[in-house]
NUBA-233599 format. One record per atom (N, C-alpha, C): residue in one letter; z, y, x. Coordinates in steps of 0.05 Angstrom, whole numbers, plus 32768, in hexadecimal, padded with zeros to 4 digits. Example, Ala and Ser with C-alpha at 12.3 -4.5 7.8 and 13.67 -1.06 7.14 Angstrom:
! residues 2
A809C7F8E8108A809C7FA680F6A809C7FBE8108S808E7FD38101S808F7FEB8111S809D80018102
END
This chain:
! residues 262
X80007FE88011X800080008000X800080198012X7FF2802C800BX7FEB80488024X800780568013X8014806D8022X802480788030X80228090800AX800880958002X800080A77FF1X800D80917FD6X800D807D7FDAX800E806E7FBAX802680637FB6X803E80697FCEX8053805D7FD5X806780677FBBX807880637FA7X808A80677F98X809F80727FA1X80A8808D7FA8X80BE809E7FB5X80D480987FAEX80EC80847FB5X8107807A7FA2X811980907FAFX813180947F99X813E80A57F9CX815780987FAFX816B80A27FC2X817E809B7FDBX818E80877FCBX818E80727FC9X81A680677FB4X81BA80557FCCX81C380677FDCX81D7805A7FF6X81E780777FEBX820D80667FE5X821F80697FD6X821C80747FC0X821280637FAEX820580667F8FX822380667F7EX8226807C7F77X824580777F5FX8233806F7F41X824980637F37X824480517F23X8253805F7F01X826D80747F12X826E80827EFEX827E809B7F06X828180AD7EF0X828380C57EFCX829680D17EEAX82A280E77EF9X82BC80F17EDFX82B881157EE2X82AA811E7ED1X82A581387ECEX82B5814E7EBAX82C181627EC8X82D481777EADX82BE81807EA2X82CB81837E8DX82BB81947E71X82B781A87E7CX82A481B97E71X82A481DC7E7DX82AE81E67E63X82BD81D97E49X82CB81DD7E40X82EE81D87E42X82EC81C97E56X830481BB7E5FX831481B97E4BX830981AC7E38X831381A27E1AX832781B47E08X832281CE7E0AX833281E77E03X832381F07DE5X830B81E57DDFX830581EF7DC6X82FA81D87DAEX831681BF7DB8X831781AC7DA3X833181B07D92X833381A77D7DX834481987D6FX834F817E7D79X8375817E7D70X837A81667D81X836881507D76X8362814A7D5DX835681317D4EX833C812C7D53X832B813E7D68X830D81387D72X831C81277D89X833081287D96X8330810B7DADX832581177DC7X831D812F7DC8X831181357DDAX8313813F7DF6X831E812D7E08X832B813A7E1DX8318814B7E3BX832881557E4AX832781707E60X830681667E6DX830D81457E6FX82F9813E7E86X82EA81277E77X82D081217E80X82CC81097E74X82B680F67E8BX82BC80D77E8EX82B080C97E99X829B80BE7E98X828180B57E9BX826880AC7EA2X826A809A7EB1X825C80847E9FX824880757EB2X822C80767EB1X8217806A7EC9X81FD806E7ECDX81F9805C7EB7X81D9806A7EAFX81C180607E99X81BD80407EA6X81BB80317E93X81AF80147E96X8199801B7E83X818080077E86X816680037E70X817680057E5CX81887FF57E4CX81927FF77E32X818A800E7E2EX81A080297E3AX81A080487E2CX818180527E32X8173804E7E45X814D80587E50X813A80547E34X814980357E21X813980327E0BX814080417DF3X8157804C7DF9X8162805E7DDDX814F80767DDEX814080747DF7X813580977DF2X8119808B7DE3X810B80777DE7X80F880707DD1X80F480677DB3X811580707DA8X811A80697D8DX810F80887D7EX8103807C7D67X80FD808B7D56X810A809B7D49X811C80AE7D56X812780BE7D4DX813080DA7D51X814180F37D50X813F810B7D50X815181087D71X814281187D77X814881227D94X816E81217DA2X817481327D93X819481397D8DX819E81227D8DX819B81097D77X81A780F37D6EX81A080E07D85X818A80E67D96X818880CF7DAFX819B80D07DBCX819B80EB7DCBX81AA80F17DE4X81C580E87DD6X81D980F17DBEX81F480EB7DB9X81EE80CA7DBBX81DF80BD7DB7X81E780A37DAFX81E280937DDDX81D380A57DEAX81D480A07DFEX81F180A27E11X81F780C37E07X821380C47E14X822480B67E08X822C80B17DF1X823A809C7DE8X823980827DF2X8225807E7DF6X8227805B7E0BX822880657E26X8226807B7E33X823880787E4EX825580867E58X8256808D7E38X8275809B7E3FX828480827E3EX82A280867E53X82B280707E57X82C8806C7E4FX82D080877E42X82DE80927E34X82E980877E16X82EF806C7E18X82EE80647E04X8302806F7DE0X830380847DE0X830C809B7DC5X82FE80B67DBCX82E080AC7DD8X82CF80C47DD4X82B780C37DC7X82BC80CD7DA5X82A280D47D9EX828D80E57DA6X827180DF7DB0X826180F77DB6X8258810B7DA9X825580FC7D8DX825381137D7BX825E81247D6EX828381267D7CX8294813D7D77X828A81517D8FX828681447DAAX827B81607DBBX826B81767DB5X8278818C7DBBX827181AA7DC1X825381A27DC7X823E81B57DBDX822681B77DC9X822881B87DE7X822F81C97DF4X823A81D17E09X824281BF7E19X824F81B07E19X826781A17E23X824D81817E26X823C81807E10X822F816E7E0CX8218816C7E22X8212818D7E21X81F2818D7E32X81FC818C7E48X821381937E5CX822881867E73X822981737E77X8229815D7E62X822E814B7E67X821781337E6CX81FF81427E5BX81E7812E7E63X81D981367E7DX81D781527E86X81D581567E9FX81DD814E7EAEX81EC813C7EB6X820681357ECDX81F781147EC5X81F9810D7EB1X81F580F07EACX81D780EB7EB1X81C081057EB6X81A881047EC2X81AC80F87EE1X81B581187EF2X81BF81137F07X81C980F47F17X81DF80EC7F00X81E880D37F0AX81D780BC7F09X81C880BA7EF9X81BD80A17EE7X819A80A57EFCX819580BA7F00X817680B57F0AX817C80BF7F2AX818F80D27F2DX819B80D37F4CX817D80EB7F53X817F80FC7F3BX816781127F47X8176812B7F3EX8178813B7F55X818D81617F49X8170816A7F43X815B816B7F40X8142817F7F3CX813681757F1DX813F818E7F10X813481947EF5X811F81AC7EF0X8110819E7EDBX80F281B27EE4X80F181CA7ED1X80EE81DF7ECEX80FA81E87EB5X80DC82017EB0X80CE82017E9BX80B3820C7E9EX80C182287E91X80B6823B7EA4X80B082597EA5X80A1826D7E9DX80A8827E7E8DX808A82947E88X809082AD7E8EX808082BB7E9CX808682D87EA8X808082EE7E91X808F82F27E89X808E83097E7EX8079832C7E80X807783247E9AX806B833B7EA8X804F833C7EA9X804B83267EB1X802983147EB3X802383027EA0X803182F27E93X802A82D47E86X802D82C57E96X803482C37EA9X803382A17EBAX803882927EB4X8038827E7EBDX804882647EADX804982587EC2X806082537ECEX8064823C7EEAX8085822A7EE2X808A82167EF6X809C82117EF1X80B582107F0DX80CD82107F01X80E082127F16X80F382087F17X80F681FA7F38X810481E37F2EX811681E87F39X813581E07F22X815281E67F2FX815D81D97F3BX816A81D67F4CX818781C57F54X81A181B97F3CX819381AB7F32X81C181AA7F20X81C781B27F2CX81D481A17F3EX81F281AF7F49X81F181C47F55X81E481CB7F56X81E981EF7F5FX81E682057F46X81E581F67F2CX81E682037F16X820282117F0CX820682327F0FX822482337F09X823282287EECX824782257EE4X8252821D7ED0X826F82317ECAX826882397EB3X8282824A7EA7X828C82337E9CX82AE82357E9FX82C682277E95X82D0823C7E7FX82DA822B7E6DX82E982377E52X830782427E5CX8311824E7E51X832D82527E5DX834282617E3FX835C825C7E41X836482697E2DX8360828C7E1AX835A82997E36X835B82B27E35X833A82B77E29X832782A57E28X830282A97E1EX830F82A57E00X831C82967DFBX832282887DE0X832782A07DCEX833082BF7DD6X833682D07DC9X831582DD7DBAX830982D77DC4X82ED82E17DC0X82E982CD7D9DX82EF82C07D9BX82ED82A47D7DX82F082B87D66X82FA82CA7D67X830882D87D4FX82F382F67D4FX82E283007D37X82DD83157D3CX82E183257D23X82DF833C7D1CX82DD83537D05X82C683577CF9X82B683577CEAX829E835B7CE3X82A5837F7CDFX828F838A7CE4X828E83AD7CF0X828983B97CCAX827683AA7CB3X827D83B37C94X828E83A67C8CX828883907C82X82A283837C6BX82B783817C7AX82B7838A7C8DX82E5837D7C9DX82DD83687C9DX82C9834F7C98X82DD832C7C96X82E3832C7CABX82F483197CB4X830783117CCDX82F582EE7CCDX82EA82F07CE6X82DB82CF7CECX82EC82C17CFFX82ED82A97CF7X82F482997D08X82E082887D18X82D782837D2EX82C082797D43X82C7825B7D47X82B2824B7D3EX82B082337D51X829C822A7D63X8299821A7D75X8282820A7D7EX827A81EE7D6CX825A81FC7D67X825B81DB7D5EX825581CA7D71X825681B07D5AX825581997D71X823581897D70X823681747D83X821B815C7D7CX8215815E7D6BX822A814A7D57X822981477D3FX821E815E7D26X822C817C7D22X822381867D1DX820881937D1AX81FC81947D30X81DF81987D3FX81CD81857D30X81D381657D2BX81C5814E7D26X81C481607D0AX81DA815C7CFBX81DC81657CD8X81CD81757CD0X81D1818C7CE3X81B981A67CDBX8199819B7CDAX8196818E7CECX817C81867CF3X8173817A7CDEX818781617CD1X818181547CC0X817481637CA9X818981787C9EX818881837C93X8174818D7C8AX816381A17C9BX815281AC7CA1X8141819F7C98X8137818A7CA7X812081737C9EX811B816E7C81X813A816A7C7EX813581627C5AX812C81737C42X813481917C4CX813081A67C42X810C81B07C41X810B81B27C58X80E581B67C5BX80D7819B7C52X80DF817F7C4DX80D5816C7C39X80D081747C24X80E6817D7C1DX80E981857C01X80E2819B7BF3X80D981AD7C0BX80D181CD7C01X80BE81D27C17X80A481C77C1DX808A81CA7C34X808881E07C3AX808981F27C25X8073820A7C28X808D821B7C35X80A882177C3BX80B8822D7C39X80B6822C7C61X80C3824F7C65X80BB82537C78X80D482457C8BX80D782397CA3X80EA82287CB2X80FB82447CC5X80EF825B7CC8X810782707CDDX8106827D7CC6X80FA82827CA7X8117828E7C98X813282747C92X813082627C8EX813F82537C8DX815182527C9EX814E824E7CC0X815A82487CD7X816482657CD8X8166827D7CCBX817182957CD6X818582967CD7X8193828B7CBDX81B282847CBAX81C882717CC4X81AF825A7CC3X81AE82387CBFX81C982387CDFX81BD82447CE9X81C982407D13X81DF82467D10X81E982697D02X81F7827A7D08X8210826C7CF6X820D825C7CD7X821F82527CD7X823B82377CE2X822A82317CEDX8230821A7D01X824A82227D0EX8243823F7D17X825A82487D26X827482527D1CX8273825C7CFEX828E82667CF0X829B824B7CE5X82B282517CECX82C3823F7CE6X82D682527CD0X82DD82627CD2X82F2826F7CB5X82E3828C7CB4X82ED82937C9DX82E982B77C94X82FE82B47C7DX830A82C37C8BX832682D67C83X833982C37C7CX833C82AA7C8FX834B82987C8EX834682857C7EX833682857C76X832782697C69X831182607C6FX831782447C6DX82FD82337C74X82E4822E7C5BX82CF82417C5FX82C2823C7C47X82B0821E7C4AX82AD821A7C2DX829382027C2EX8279820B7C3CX826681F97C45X824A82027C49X823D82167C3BX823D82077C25X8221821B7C0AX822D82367C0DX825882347C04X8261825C7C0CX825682627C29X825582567C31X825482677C56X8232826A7C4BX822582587C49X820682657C48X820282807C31X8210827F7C17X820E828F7C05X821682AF7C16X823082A67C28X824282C27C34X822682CB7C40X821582BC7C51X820B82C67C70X81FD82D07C5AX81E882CC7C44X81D382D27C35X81E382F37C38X81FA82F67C25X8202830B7C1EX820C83267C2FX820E831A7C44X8218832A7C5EX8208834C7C62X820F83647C69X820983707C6FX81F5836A7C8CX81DA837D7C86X81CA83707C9AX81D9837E7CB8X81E7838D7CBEX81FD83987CD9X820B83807CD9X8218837C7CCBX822C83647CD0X821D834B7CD9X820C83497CC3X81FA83327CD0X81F183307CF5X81F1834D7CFAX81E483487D18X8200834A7D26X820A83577D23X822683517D2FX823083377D35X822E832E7D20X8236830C7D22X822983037D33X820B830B7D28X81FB82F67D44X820482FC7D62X820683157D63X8212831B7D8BX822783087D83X823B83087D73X824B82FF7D81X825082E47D87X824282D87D78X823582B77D6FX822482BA7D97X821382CA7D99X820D82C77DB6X821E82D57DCDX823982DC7DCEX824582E17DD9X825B82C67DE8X826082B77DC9X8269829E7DC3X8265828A7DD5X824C828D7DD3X8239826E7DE2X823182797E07X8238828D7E06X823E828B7E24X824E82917E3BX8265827F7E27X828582837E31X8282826B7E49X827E825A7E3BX827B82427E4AX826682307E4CX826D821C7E66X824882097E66X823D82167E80X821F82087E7EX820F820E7E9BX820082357E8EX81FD823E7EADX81FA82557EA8X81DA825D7E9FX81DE826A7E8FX81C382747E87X81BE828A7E89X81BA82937E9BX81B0829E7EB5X81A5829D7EC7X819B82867EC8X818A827A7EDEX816A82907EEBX817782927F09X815A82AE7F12X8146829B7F23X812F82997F1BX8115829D7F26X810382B27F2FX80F182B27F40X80DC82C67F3FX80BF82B97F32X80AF82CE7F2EX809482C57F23X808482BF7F41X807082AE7F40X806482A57F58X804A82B77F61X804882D07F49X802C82D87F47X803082F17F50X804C82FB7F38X8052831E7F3FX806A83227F3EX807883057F45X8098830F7F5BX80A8831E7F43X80A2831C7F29X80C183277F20X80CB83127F1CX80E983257F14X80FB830E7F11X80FF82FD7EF8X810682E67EEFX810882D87ED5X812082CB7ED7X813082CF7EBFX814C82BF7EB9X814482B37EA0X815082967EA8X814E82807E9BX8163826E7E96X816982597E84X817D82517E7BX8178822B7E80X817A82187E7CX818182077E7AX817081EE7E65X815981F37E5CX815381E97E43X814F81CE7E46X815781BF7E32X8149819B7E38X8139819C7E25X812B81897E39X810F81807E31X810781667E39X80F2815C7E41X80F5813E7E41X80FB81367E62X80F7814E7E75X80FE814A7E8AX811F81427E97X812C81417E7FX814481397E81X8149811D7E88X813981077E7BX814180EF7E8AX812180E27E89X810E80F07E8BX80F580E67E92X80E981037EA5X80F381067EB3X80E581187EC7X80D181127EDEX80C1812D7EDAX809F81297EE3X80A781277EFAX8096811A7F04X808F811B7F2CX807A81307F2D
END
């Protein structure tokens, strides 16, 4: 076989078999009854979990049902994990399981149109940690009506439901448009009380319908203020290859997560 057709294997001299990674939530924005503790352990992908990614099903619901068969953690549901805490966690279980830090992440220049791609390091990816004192940020004022919000992260699980959701809804109604729908659809995910109560779904969708449109954007900053307390940083700087400005970028999965191009 010539030297050009040779199959490049990755160093597998002192191959760990499993791995024990902190939350970048460091389990600070569970409930005691999610189970969900500071740190959580991994083991490497066998074929078993390689074939879960060819099941016919929604994207979201692969990966939980992947990390679930290599978490070792045996009281850990995956589909109580933080989005956050989640996309941590299949990163790391990339890393371990294919033994490659280079993720390809496609780019567009703003300036020119380019389109190139750039490839990161994990581990040299920074990571914000949760801490008691971010936790004050959960609670905000809406700037018309006064309500008083209470903030959560959703989880896997939640993510899967919406999705579901979604699907069943545009079955059922073709012609209706999918980002008026999704305008709200995201943002409620994240309230957990208003004015000390926990409303049902349909009230929380009826509230967001009714919301002053200020309040409405308010919420959203702060719904994106929320989500980048903690987790890998999204921030990530490139330059363009053509006309050198700069581009910040975030983290996105895509299929290069555990089928990555050569």
């Amino acid at each position: 076989m010539s030297k050009k057709n040779e199959q490049v294997l990755p160093n597998v001299t002192n191959i760990k078999s499993t791995e024990t990674y902190t939350l970048p939530s460091k389990g600070l924005v569970y409930n005691p009854e999610d189970k969900i503790p500071a740190s959580i352990t991994l083991r490497r992908m066998t074929t078993k979990e390689d074939k879960i990614r060819m099941r016919n099903e929604s994207d979201n619901l692969i990966r939980k049902q992947i990390l679930q068969a290599c978490i070792m953690d045996k009281d850990v549901d995956a589909g109580k994990l933080k989005i956050m805490d989640a996309n941590f966690l299949l990163f790391r279980l990339r890393s371990l399981s294919l033994l490659d830090d280079i993720y390809k992440v496609v780019c567009r220049c703003r300036s020119c149109g380019t389109e190139f791609i750039h490839e990161v390091e994990l581990s040299k990816v920074p990571i914000e940690y949760m801490s008691e004192s971010k936790l004050k940020n959960f609670k905000v004022e809406l700037p018309i009506c006064g309500a008083k919000i209470d903030f959560k992260y959703p989880s896997l699980n939640d993510i899967i439901r919406m999705s579901e959701d979604l699907n069943a809804y545009m079955e059922q109604f073709p012609n209706a448009d999918l980002n008026e729908v999704m305008y709200t659809s995201s943002s409620v995910l994240y309230i957990d009380k208003i004015n000390g109560d926990r409303p049902m779904l349909e009230q929380l969708e009826d509230w967001m319908d009714g919301l002053d449109i200020l309040d409405s954007r308010a919420l959203a900053d702060v719904i994106r203020n929320v989500d980048n307390l903690y987790g890998f940083s999204t921030k990530l700087k490139t330059k363009c290859p053509k006309c050198s400005s700069e581009i910040t970028h975030g983290l996105p999965i895509t299929s290069e997560l555990f089928n990555p191009s050569k």
